[in-house]
Backbone as a ProteinNet text record, in pm:
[ID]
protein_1_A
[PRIMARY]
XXXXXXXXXXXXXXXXXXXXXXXXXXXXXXXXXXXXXXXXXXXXXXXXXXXXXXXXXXXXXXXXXXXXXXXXXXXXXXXXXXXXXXXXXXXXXXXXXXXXXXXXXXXXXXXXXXXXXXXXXXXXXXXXXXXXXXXXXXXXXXXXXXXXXXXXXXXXXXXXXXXXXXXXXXXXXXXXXXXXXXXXXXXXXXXXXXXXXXXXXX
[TERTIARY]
-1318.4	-1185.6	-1199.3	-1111.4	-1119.3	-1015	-1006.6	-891.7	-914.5	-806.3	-811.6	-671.5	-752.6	-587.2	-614	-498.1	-517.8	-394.2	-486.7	-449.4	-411.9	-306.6	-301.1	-278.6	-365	-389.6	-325.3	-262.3	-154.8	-164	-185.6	-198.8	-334.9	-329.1	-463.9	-492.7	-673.3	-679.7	-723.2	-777.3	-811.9	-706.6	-739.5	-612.7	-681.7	-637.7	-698.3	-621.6	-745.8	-717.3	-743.9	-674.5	-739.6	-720.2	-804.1	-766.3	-840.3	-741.3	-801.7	-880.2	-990.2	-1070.9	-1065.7	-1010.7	-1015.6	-1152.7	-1247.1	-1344.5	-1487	-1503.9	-1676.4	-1787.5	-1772.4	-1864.3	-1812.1	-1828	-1762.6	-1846.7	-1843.1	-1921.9	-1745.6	-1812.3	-1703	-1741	-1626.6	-1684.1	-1590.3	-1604.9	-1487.9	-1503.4	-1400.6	-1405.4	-1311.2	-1345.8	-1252.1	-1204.8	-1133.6	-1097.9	-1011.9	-996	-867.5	-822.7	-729.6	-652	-641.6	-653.3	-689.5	-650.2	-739	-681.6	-663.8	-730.9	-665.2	-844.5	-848.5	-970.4	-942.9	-1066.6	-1054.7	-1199.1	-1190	-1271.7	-1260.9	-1343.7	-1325.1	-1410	-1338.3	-1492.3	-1450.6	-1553.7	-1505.9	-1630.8	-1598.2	-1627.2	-1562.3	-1635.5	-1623.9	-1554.2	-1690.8	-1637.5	-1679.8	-1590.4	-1646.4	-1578.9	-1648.2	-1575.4	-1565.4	-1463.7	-1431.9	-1348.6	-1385	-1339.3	-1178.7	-1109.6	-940.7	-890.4	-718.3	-606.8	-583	-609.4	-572	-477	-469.2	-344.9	-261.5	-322	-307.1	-168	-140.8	19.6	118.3	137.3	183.6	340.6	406.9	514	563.6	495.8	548.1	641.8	560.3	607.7	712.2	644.5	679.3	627.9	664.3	595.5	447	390.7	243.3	214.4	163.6	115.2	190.6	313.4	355	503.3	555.1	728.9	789	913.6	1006.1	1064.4	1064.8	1135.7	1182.7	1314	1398.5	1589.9	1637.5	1804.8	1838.3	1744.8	1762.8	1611.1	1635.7	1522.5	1502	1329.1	1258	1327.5	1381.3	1342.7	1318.8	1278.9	1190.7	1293.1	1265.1	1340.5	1299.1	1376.6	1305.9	1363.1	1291.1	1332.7	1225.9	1293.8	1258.7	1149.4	1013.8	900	813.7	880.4	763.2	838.7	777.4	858.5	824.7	893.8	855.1	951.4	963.9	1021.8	1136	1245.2	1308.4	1429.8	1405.6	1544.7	1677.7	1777.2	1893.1	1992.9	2080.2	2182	2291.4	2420.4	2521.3	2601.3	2685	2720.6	2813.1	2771.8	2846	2769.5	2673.3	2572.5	2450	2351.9	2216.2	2173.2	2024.9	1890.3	1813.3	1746.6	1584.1	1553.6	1459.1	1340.9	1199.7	1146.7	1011.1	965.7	806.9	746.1	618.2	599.5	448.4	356.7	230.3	143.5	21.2	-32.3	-110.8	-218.8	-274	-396.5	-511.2	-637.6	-724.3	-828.5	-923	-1084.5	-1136.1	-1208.6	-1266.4	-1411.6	-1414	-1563.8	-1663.1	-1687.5	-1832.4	-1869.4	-2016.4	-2027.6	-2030.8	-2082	-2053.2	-1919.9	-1810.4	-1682.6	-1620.3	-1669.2	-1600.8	-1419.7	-1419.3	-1294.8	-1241.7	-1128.1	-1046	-965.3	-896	-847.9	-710.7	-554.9	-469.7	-437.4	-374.8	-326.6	-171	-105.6	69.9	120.7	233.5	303.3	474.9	561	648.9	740.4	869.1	981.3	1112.7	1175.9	1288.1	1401.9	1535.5	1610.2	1774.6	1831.6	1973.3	1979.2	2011.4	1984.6	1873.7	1908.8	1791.9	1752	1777	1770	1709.3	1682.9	1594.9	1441.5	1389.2	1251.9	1149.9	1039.9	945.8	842.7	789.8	719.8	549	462.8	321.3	285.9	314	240.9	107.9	12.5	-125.2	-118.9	-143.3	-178.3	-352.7	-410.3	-545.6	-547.7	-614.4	-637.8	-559.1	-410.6	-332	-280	-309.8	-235.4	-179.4	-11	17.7	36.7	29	40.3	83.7	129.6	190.1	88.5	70.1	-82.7	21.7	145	222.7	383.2	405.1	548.6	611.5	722.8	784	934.3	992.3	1170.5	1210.3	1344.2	1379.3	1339.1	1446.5	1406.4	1245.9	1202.1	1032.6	1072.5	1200.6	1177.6	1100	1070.8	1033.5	917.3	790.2	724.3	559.3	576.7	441.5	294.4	214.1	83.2	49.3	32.1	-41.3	-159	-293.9	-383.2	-367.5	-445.9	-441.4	-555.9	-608.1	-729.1	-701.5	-788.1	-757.9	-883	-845.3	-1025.9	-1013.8	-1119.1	-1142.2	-1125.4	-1084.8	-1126	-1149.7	-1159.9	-1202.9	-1145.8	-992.7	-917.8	-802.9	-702.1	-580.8	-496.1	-362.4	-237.9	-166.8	-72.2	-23.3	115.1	222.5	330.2	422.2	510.2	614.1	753.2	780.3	920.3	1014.1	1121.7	1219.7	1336.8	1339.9	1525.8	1595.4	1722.4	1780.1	1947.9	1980.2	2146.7	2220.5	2178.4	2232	2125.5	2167	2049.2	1930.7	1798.2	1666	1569.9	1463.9	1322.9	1209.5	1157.5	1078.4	944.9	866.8	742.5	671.1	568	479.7	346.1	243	125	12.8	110	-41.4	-161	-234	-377.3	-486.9	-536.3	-654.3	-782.7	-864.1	-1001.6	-1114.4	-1169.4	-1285.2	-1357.1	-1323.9	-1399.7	-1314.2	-1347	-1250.9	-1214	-1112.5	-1022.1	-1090.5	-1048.1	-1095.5	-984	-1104.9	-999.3	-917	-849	-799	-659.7	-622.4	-555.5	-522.2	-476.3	-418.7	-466.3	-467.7	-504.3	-426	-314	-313.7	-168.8	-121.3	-25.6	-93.8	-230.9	-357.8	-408.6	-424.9	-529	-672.2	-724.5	-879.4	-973.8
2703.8	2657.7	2538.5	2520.8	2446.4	2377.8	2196.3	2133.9	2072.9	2019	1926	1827.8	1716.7	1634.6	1551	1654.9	1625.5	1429.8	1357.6	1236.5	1252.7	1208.1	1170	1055.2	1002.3	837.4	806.5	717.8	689.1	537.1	464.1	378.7	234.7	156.9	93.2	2.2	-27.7	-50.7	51.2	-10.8	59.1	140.6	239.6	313	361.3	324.1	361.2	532	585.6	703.9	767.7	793.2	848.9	993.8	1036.1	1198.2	1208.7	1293.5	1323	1434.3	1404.4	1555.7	1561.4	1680.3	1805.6	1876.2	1871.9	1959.1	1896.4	1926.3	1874.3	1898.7	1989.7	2023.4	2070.7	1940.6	1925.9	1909.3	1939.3	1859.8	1828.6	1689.7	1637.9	1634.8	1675.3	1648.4	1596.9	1506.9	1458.9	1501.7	1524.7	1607.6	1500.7	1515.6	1398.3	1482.2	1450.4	1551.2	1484.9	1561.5	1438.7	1578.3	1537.1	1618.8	1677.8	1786.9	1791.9	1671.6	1569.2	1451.1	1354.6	1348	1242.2	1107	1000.2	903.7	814.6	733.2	700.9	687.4	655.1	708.2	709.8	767	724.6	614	557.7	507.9	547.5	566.6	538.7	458.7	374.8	312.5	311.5	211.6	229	328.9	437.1	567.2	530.8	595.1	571.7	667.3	699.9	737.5	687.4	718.1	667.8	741.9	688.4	832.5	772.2	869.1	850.1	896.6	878.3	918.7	824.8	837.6	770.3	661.9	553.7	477.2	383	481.3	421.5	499.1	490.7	574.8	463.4	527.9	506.4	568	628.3	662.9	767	816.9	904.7	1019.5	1087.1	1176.5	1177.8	1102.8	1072.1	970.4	975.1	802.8	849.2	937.6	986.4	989.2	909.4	885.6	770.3	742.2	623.7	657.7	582.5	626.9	533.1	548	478.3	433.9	337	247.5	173.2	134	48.1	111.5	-2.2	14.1	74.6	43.7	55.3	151.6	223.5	314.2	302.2	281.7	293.1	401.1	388.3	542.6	537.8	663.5	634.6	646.9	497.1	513.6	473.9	524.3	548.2	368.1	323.6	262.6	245.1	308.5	326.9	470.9	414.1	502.2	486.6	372.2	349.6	375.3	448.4	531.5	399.2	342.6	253.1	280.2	223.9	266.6	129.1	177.6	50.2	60.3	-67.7	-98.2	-162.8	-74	-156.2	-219.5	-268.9	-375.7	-406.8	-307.7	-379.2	-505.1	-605.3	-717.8	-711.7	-804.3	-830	-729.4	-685.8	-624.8	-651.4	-614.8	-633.5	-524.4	-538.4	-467.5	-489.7	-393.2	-421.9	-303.5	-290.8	-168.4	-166.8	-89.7	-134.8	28.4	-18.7	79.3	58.2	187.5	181.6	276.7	205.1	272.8	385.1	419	542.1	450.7	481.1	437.1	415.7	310.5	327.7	283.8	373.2	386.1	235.5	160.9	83.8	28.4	130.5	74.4	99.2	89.5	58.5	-76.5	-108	-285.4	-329.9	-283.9	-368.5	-389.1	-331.1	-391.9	-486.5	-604.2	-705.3	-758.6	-712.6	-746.9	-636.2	-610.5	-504.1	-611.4	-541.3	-601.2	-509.8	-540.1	-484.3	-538.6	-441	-489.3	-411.5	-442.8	-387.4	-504	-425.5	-478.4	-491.4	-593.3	-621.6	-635.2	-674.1	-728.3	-729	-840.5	-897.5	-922.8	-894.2	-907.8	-935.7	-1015.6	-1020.7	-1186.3	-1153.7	-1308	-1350.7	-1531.3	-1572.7	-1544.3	-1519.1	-1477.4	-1365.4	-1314.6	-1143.6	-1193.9	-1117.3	-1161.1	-989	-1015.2	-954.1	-987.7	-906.9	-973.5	-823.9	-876	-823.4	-831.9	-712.5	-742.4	-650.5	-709.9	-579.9	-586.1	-458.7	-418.8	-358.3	-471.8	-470.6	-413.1	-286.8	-336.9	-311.7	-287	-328.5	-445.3	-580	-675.7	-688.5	-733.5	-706.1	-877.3	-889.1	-1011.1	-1022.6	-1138.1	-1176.1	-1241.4	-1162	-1180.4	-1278.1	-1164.7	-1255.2	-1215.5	-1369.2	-1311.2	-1409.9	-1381.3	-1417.7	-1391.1	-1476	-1489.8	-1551.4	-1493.6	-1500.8	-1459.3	-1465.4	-1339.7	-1361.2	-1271	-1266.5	-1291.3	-1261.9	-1256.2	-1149.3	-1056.4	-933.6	-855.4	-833.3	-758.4	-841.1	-863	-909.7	-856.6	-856.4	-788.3	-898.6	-852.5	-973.1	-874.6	-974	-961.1	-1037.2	-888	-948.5	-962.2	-1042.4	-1015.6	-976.9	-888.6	-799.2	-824.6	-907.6	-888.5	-786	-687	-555	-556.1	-464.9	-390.4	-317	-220.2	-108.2	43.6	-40.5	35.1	-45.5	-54.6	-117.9	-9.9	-118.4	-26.5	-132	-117.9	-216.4	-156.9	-259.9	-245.9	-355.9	-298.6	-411.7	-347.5	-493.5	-511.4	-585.2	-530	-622.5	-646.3	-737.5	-803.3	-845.7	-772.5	-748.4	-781.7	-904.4	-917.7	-852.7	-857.7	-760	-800.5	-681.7	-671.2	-594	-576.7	-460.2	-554.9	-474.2	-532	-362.5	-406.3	-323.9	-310.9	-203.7	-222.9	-141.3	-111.7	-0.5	-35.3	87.8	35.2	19	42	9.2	56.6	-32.1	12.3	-94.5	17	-56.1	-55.8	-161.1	-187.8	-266.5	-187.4	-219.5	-292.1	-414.6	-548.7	-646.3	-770.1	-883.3	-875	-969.3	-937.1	-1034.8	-1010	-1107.3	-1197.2	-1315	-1469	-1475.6	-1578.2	-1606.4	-1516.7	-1506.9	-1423.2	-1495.3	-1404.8	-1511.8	-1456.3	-1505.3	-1426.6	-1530.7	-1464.9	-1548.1	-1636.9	-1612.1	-1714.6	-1825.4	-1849.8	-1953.8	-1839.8	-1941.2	-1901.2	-1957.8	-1824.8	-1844.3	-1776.3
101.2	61.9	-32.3	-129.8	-239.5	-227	-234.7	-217.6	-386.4	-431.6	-537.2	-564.1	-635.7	-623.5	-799.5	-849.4	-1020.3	-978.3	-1128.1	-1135.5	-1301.1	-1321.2	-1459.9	-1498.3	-1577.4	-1598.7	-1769.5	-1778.9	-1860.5	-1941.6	-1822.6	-1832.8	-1875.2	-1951.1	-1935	-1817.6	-1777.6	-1631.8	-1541.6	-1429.1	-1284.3	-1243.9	-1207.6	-1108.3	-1017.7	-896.3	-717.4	-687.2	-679.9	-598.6	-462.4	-380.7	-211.5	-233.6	-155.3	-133.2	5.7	126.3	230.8	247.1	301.5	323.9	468	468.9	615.1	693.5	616.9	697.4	716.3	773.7	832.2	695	666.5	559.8	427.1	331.9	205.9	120.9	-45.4	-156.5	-219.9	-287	-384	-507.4	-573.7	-754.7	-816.8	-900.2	-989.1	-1125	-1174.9	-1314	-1431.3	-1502.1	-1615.8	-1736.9	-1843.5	-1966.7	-2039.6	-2148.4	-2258.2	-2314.1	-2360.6	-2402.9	-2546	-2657.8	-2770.8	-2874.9	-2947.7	-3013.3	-2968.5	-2804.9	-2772.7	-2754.1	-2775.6	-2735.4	-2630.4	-2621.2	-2500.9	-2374	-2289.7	-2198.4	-2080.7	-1997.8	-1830.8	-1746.6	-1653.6	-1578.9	-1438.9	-1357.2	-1204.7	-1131.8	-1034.3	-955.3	-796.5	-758.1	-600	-504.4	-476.2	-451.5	-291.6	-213.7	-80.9	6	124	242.1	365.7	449.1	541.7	633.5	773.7	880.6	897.8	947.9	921.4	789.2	836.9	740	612.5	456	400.7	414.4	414.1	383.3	275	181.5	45.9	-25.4	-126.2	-130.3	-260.5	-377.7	-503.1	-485.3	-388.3	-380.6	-467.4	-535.3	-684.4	-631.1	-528.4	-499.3	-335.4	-233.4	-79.7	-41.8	101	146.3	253.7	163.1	213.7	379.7	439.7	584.4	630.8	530.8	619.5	703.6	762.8	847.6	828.4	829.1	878.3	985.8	1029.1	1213.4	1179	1143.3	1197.2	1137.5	1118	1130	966.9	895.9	721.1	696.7	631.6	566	410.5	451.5	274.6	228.6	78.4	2.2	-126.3	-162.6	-324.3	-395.9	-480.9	-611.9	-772.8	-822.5	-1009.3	-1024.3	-1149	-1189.3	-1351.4	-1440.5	-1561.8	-1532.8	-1545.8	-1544.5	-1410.8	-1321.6	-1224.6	-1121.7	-957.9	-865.7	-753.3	-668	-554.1	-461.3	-324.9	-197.4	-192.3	-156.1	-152.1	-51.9	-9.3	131.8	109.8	68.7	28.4	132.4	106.4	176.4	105.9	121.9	23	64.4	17.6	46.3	138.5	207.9	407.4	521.6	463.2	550.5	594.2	697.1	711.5	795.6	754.6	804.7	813.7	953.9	876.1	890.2	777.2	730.3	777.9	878.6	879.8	847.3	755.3	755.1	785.4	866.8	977.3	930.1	873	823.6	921.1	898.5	984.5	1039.7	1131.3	1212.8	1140.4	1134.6	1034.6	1142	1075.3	1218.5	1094.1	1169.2	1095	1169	1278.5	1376.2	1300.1	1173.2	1088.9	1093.9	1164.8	1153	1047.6	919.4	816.4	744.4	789.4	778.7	813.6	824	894.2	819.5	734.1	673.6	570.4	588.5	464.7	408.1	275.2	242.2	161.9	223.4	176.6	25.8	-48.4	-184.9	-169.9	-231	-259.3	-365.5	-367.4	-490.9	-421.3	-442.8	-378.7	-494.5	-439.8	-518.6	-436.5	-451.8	-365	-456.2	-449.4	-501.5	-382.6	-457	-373.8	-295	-163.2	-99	-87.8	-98.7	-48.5	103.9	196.9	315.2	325.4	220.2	202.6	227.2	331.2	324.6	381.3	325.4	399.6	440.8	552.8	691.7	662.8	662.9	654.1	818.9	924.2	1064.8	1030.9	1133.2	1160.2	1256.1	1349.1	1457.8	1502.5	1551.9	1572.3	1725.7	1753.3	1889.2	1960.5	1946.3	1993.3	2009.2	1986.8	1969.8	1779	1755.2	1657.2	1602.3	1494.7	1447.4	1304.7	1263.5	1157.1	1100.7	978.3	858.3	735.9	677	603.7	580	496.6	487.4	334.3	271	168	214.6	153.5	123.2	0.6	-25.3	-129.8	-286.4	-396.1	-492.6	-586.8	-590.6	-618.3	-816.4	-844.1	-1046.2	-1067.9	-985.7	-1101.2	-957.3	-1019.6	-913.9	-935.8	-817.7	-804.9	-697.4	-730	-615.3	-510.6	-419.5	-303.7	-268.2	-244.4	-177.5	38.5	67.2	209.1	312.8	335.1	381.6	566.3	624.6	731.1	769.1	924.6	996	1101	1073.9	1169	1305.4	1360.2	1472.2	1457.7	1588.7	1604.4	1562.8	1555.2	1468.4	1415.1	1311.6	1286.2	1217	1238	1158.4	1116.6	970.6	898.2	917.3	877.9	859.6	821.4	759.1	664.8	727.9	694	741.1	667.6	625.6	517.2	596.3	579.7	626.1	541.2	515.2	413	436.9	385.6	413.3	333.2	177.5	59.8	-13.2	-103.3	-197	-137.7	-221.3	-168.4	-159.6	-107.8	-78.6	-74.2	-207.8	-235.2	-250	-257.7	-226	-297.8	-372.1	-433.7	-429.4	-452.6	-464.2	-334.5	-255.5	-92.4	-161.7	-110.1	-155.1	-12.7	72.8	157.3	126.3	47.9	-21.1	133.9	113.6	269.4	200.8	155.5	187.3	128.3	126.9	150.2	-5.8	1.6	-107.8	-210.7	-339.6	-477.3	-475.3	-518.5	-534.7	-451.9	-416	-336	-271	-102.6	-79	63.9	141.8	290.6	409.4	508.7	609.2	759.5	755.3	896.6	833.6	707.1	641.6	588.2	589.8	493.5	408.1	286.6	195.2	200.9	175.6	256.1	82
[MASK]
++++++++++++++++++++++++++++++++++++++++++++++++++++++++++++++++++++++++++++++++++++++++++++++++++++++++++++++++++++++++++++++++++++++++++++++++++++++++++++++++++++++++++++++++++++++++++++++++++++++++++

C-alpha cells in the first residue's frame, strides 16, 4: 500500500511538514519537482521519526488531530490567502475556546525538551486572552499566556520539558472580538533563542 502527502510550496523559507505513517513496515521517499519554466530549488532538513499521532497542523484544510472543548468553537477561516482557526465573540458576549491537541509518546531519553511553535493573533478586547496549558503525566499546567490585541500575527516559541507522554492545549477567552491561531508546529528539541517555559524566558 502506497500513502503520499503532496505539499505545494509557494512561498520563500522553511516550511514544516508531518505525515503519519500507519504500518510497521514502511520505506519513505521524498520526491521534489518544478513546474515547466519555473527556478528555484529545494532543500530539506531535519527529517525524523517519532512514535505517536502527528501534532502539527497548518489548518488549510481541518483541524487535523486536534478537538474542540469548551463553550465557543475554533473554526477555519480565510483571510486573504492564509487559512487559520479562529474563536469569535460578538459584542456583550463571552467564551471560551479550548483546543486539545492529541497525545504525544515522548519516552525517548534523549528528548529531554520539545519545543512548541504557533502563530497567534488577538483582536477585539483587551480582556481577550490566550492561555498555553501542557498536560504532562497527567498533571496539567500553565506554560503560557498573552492578553490583549497582538497588532497583527505573531509566532511564539515554547519550550516543553518531557514526560513520558504530553498533550497541549489552548484556550482563548473571548469577551468580543477573536483569538486566533495557525501554524502548530512540535520541534523535538529545545527551542531557538530565546522562548518561555513556565511564563520565564529561559
Amino acid at each position: 500500500m502506497v500513502s503520499s502527502k503532496i505539499v505545494n510550496i509557494s512561498e520563500h523559507g522553511w516550511t514544516p511538514v508531518s505525515v503519519d505513517v500507519r504500518h510497521t513496515d514502511y520505506q519513505l521517499s521524498i520526491n521534489g519537482g518544478w513546474k515547466a519554466g519555473d527556478q528555484g530549488y529545494l532543500a530539506i532538513d531535519h527529517v525524523s521519526l517519532f512514535t505517536g499521532i502527528c501534532p502539527d497542523c497548518d489548518f488549510e484544510n481541518d483541524l487535523c488531530n486536534w478537538k474542540n472543548n469548551g463553550t465557543v468553537s475554533w473554526n477555519i477561516t480565510r483571510e486573504g490567502s492564509r487559512k487559520f482557526i479562529s474563536s469569535e465573540v460578538s459584542l456583550n458576549g463571552t467564551g471560551v475556546a479550548r483546543l486539545v491537541g492529541p497525545l504525544i509518546n515522548s519516552s525517548e531519553p534523549r528528548m529531554f525538551k520539545s519545543c512548541l511553535r504557533f502563530s497567534y493573533s488577538i483582536k477585539g478586547a483587551a480582556n481577550n486572552t490566550l492561555w498555553v496549558y501542557v498536560n504532562i503525566n497527567g498533571i496539567k499546567s500553565v506554560y503560557w499566556n498573552c492578553a490583549g490585541s497582538s497588532q497583527g500575527w505573531i509566532t511564539q516559541y515554547i519550550n516543553i520539558l518531557n514526560g513520558s507522554e504530553f498533550q497541549i492545549e489552548f484556550e482563548g477567552n473571548v469577551e468580543y472580538g477573536t483569538v486566533n491561531i495557525d501554524d502548530i508546529l512540535v520541534l523535538y528539541r529545545t527551542c531557538p533563542g530565546k522562548s518561555f517555559y513556565l511564563g520565564h524566558i529561559i
